[in-house]
MDAnalysis code that builds the backbone (N, CA, C; Angstrom):
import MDAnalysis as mda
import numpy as np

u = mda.Universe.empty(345, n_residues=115, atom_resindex=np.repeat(np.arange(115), 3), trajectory=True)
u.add_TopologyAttr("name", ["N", "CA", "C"] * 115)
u.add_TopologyAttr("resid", np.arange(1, 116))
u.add_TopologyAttr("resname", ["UNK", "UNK", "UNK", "UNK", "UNK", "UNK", "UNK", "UNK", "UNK", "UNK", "UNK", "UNK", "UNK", "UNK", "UNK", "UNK", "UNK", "UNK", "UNK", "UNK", "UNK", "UNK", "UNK", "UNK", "UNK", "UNK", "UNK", "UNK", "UNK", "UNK", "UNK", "UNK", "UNK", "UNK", "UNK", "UNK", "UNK", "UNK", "UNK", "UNK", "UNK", "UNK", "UNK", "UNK", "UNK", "UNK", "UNK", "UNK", "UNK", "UNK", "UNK", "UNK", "UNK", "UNK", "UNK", "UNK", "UNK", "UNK", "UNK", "UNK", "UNK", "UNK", "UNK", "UNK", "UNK", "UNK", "UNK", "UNK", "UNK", "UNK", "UNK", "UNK", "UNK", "UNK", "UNK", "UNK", "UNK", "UNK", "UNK", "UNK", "UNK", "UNK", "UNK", "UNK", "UNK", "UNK", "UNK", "UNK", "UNK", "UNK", "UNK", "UNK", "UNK", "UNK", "UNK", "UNK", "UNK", "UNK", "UNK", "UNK", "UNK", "UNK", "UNK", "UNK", "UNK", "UNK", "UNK", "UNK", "UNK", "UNK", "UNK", "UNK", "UNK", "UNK", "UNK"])
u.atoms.positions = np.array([
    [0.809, -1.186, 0.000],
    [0.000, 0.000, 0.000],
    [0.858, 1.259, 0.000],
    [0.272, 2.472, 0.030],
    [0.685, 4.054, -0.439],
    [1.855, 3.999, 0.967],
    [1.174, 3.794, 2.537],
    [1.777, 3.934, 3.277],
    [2.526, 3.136, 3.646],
    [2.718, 1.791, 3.516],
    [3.953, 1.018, 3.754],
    [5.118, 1.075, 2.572],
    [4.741, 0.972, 1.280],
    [5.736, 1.737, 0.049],
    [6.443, 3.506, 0.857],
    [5.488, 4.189, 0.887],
    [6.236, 5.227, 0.918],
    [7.276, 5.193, 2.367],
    [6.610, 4.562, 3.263],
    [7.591, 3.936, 3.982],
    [8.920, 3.598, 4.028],
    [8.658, 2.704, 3.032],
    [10.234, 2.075, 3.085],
    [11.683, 3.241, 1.782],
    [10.687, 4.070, 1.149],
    [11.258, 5.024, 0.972],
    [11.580, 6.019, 1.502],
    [11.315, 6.165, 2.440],
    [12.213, 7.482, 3.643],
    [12.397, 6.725, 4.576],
    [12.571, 5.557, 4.829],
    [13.415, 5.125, 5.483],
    [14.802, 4.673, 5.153],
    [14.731, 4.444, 3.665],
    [16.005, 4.320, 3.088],
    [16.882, 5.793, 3.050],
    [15.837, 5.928, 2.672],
    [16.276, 8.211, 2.178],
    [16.803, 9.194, 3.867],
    [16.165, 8.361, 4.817],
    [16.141, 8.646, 6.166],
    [15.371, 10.388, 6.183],
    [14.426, 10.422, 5.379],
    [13.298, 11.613, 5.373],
    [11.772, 11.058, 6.114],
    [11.534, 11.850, 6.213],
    [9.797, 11.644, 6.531],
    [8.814, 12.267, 5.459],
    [8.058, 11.705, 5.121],
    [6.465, 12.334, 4.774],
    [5.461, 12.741, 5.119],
    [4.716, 13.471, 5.388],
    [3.558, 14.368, 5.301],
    [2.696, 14.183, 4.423],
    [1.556, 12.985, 4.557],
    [0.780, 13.291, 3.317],
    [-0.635, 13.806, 3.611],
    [-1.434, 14.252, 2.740],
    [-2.558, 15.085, 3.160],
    [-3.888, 14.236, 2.189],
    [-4.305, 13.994, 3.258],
    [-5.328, 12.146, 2.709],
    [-6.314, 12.595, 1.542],
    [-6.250, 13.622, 2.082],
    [-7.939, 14.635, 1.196],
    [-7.250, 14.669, -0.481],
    [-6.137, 14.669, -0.514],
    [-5.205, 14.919, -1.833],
    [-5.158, 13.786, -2.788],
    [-5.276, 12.650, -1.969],
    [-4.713, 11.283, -2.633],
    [-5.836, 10.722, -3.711],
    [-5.607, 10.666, -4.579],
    [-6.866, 10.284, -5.527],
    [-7.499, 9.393, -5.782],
    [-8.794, 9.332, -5.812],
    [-9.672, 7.926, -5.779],
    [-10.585, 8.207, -6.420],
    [-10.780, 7.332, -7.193],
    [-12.037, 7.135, -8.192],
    [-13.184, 7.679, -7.527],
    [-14.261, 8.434, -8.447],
    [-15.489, 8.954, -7.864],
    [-16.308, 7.276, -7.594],
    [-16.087, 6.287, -8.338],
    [-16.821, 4.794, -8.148],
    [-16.483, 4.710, -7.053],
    [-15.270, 4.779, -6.301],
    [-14.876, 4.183, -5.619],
    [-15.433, 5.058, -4.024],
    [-15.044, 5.945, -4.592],
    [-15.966, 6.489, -3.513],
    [-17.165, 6.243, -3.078],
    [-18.041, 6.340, -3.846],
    [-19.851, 5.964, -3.633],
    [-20.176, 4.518, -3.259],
    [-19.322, 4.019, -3.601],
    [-19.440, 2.453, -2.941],
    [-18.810, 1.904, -1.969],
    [-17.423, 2.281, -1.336],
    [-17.154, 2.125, -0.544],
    [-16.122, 3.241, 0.646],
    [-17.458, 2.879, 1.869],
    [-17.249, 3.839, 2.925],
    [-15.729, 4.056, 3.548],
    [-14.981, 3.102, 3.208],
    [-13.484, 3.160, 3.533],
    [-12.670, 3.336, 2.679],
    [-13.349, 3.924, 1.642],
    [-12.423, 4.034, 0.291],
    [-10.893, 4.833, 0.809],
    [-10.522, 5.474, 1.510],
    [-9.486, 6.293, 1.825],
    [-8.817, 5.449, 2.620],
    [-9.014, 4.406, 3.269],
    [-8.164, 3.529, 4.232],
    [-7.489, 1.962, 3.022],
    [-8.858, 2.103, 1.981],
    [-8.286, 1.012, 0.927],
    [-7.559, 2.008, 0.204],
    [-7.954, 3.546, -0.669],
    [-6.396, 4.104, -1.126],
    [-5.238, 4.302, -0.352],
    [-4.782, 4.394, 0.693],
    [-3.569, 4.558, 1.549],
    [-3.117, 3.051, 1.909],
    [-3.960, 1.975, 2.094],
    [-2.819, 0.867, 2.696],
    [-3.737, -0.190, 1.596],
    [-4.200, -0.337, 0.542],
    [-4.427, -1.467, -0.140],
    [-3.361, -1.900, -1.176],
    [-3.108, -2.780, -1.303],
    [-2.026, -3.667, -2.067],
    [-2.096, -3.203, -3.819],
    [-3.314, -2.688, -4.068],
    [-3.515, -2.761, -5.999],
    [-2.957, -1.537, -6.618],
    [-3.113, -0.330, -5.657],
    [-3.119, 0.845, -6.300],
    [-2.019, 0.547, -7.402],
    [-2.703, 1.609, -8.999],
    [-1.529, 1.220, -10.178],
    [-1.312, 3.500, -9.761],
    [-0.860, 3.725, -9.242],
    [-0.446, 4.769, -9.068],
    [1.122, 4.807, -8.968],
    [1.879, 5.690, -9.307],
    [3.149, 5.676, -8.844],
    [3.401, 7.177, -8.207],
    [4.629, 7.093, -6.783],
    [4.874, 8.128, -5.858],
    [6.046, 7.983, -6.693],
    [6.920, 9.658, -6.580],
    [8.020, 9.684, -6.783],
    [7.711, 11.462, -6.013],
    [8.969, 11.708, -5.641],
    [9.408, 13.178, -5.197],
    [9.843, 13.996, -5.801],
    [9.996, 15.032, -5.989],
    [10.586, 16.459, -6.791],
    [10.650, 17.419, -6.071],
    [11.214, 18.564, -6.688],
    [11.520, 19.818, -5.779],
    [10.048, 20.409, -7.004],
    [9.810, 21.393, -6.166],
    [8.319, 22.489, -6.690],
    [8.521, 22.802, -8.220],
    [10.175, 23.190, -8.719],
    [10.094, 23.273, -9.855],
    [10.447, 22.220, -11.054],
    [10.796, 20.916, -10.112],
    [10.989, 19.755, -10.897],
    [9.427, 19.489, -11.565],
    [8.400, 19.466, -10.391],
    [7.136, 18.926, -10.042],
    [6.849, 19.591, -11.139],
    [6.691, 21.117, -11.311],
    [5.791, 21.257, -13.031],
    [6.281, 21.240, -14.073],
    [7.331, 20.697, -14.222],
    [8.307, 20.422, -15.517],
    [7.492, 19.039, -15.713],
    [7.148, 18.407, -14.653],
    [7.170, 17.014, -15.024],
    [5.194, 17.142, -14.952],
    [4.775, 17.870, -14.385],
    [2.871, 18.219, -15.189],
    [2.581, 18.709, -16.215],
    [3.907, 19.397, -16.487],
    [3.959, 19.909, -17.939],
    [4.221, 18.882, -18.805],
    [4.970, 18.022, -18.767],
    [5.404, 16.905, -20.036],
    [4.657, 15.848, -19.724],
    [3.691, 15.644, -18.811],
    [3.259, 14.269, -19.013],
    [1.786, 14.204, -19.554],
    [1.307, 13.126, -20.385],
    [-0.189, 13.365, -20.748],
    [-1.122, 12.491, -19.828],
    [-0.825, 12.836, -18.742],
    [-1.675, 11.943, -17.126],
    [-1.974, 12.847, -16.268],
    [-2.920, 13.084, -15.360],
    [-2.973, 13.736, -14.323],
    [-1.757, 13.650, -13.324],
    [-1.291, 14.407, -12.500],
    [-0.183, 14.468, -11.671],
    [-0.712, 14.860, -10.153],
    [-0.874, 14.039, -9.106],
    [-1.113, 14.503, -7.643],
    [-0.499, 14.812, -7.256],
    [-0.162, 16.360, -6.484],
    [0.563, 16.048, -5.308],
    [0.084, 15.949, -4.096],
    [0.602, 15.445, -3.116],
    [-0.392, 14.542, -2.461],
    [0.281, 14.850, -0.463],
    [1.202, 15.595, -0.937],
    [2.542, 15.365, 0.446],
    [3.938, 16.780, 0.250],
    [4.544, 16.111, 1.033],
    [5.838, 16.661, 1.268],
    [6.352, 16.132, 1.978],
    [7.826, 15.863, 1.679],
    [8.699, 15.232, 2.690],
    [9.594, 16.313, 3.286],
    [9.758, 15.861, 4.573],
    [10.177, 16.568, 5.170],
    [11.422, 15.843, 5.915],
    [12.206, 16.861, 6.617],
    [13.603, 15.877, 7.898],
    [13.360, 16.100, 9.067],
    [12.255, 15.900, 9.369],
    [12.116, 16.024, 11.033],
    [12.708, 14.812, 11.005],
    [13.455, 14.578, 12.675],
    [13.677, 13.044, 13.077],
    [12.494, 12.901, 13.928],
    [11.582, 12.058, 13.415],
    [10.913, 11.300, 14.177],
    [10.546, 9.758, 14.036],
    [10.498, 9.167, 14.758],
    [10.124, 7.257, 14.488],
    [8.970, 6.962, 13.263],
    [8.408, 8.050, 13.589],
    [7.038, 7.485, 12.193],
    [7.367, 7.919, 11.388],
    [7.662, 7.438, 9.967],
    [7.747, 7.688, 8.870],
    [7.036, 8.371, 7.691],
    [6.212, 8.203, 7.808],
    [4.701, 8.724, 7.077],
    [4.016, 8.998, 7.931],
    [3.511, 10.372, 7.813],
    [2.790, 11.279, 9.011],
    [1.410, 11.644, 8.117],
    [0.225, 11.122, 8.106],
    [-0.836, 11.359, 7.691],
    [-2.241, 12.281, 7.928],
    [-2.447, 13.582, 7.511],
    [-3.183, 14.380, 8.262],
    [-4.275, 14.741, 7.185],
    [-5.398, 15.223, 7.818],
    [-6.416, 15.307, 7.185],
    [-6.414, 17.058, 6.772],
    [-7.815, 17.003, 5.972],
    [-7.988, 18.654, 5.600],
    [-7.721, 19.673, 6.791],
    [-7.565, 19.480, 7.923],
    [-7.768, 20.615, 9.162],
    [-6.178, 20.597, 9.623],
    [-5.550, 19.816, 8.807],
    [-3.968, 19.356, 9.350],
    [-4.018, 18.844, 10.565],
    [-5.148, 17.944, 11.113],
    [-4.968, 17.198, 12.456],
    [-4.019, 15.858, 11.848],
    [-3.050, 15.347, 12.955],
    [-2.944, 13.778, 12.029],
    [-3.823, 12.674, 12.346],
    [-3.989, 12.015, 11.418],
    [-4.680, 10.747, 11.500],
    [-3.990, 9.487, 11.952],
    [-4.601, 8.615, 12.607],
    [-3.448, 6.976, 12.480],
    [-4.298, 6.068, 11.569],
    [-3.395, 5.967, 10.786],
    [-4.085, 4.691, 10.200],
    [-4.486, 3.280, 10.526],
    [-5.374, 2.390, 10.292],
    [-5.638, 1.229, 11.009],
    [-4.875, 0.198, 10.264],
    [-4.630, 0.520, 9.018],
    [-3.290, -0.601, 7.981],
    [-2.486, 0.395, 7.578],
    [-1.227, 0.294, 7.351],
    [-0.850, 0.458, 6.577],
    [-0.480, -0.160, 5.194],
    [-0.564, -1.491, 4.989],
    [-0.775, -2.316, 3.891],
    [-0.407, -3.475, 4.060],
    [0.022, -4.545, 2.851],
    [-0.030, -5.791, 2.918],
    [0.856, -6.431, 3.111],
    [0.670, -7.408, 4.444],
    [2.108, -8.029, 4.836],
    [2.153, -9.514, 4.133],
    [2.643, -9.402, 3.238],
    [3.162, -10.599, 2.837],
    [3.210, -11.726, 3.778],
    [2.896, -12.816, 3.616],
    [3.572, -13.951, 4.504],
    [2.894, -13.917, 6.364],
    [1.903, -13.119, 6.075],
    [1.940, -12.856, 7.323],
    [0.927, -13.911, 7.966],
    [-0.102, -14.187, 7.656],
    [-0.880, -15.545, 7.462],
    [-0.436, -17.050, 7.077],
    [0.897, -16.873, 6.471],
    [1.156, -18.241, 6.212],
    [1.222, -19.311, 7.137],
    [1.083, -20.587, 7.095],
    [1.369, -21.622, 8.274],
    [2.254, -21.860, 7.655],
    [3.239, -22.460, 8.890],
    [4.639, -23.508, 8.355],
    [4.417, -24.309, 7.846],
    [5.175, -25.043, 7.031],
    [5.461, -26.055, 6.324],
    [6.336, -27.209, 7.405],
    [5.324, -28.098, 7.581],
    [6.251, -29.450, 8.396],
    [7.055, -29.780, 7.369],
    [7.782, -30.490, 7.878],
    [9.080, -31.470, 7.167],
    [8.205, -32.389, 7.353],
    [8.548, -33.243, 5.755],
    [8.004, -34.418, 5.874],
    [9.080, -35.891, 5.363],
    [8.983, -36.674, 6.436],
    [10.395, -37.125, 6.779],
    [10.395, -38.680, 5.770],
])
């Protein structure tokens, strides 16, 4: 999902994010049908969206050349703090999320040896 991906990118980068939920884009379908649509765009496994970062004047060089809509959705920032992705709504309160996305493997049962 949005928030465990962007995750593991400022944690490599050792930055934080700021994203602003109201920003993140979701289908008008998706909306009208489902009441958690904003908890499935931030931590569901499918999104075909791609995050990448820029500086303000990279960002409209690159709305300018592309023939796709372009979100921005955030800002990263260098505070040091433990949470990585800091998620806040329209009033800039933050939110916690209840997923952040899909753990692989996390359901699996072991595999006995079979002798």
């Amino acid at each position: 999902g949005l928030i465990a991906d962007l995750g593991h990118l400022c944690q490599a980068s050792k930055v934080n994010a700021k994203i602003k939920i109201d920003r993140v884009p979701v289908h008008p379908l998706v909306k009208a049908n489902f009441p958690d649509y904003q908890e499935l765009a931030l931590s569901g496994g499918e999104e075909y969206e791609l995050v990448f970062t820029a500086d303000k004047v990279t960002m409209e060089k690159v709305k300018r050349a592309l023939d796709c809509p372009v979100s921005v959705i955030g800002e990263i920032t260098d505070e040091s703090l433990p949470i990585r992705v800091i998620l806040v709504n329209s009033k800039g309160n933050a939110v916690t999320p209840t997923k952040t996305g899909w753990e692989h493997f996390k359901n699996e049962v072991p595999k006995t040896k079979v002798a």
